[in-house]
Structure formats: structure tokens, C-alpha cells
C-alpha positions in Angstrom: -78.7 7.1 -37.5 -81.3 9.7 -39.3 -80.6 13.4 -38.6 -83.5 14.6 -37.8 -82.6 18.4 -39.8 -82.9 19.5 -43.1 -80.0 21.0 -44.3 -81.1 23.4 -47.6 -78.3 22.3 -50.3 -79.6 24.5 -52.8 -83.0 26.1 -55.1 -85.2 25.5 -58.1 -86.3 28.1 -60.1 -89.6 27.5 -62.0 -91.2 29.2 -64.7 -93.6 26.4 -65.7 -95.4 26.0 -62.7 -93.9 22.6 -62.6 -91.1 20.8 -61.4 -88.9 17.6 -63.0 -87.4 15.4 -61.1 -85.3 12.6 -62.7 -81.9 11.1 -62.7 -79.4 13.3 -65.6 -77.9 10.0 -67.0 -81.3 9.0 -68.6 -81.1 12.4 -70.0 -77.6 12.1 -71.3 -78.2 8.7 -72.6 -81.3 10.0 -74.5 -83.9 7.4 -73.1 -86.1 10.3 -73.1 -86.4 13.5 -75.2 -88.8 17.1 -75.5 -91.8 15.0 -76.7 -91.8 12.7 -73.0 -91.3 15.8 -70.9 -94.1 17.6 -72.9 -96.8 14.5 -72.3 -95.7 14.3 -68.6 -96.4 18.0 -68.4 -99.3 18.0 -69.7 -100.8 15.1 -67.9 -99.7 16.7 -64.7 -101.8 19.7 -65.7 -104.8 17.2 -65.8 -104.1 15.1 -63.2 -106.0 15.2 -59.8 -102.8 14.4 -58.0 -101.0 17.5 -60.1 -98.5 14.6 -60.7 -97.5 12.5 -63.6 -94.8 10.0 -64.7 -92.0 11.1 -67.1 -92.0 7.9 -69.4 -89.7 6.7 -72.2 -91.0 5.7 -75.5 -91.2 2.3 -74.4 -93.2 3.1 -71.0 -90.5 2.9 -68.9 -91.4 5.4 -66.1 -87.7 7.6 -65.2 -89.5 10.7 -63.2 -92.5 12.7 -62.5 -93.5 16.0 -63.2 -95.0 17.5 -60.1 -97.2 20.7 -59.9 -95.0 23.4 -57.7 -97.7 24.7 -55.3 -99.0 28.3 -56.4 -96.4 28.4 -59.4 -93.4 29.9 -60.5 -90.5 31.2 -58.0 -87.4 29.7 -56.3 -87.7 26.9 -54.5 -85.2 25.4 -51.6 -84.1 22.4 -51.9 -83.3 20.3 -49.0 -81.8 17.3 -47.6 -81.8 15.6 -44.4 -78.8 13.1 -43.8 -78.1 9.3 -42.0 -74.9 8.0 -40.8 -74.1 4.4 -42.0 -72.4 1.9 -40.5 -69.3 3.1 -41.1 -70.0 6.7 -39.7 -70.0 8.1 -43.3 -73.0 10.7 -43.9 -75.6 9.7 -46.6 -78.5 11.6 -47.8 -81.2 10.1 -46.9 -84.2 12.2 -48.0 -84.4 15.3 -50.0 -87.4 17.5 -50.6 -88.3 20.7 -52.3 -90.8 22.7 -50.4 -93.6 24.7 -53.0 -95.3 26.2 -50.0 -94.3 27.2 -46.3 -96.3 25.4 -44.0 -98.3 28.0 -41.6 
């Protein structure tokens, strides 16, 4: 069953005007290094979508760099929650909101 509230879990601070998001263990396991993260930036930057892949060097795509509204600031980060089948809460959807909606 999908609870329908999002529960903020935490922030993201930005001072790039853009925002990561990947899973740490390709990190750690070094599938992907300053030279990935800079193109992926960069293409971002250019993109009409404000939105690029975060590749490895053999194309693989890991993440995306995303464009964080008007910029740099703290961000929330939230989650919204389902129950499974065995009444155990999962996380179901998380989002990071750049800009309050009006």
C-alpha cells in the first residue's frame, strides 16, 4: 500500500548548481572517477533537459547530473513509503525538491 506523504529524511547542499545522484558502491568500486562526473557536468550545463548521464569509461550509464532549479542552497530530500506484503515499510519514491511549487 503507497503512503500517499512525503516524509523529508534529510538535505542537499549545492554549490555547483547541480545535483548527483548515483548509487556509493560504484563510487567505492572506482567504476567511475573526477573525469566522468566533470563530462556529465558539463553536458548537463548544455543540455536542454539540464540533465545528463554519469557514465563509466566503458559507457555504462551509473547516474545523472541534474540542474538544481535556480542554483545553489539546501535542498530537502524526501521520501514517500509502501507497505509490502509482509507489512514491512519500503521506500518507495524519493525526490529532492529545487523549487517550491506556488
Amino acid at each position: 500500500m503507497l503512503n500517499d506523504e512525503w516524509v523529508t529524511v534529510g538535505s542537499v547542499t549545492v554549490d555547483s548548481g547541480r545535483c548527483l545522484v548515483v548509487d556509493p558502491t560504484y563510487h567505492r568500486d572506482g567504476l567511475y572517477g573526477v573525469d566522468e562526473v566533470g563530462a556529465a557536468t558539463m553536458a548537463s550545463v548544455t543540455s536542454p533537459s539540464q540533465v545528463a548521464p554519469l557514465n563509466t569509461p566503458d559507457g555504462t550509464s551509473v547516474g545523472a547530473v541534474v540542474a538544481t532549479g535556480y542554483g545553489d542552497g539546501a535542498y530537502p530530500v524526501e521520501v514517500r513509503y509502501i507497505t509490502d506484503e509482509r507489512g514491512a515499510a519500503r521506500i518507495s519514491e524519493m525526490r529532492v525538491r529545487f523549487i517550491e511549487p506556488e
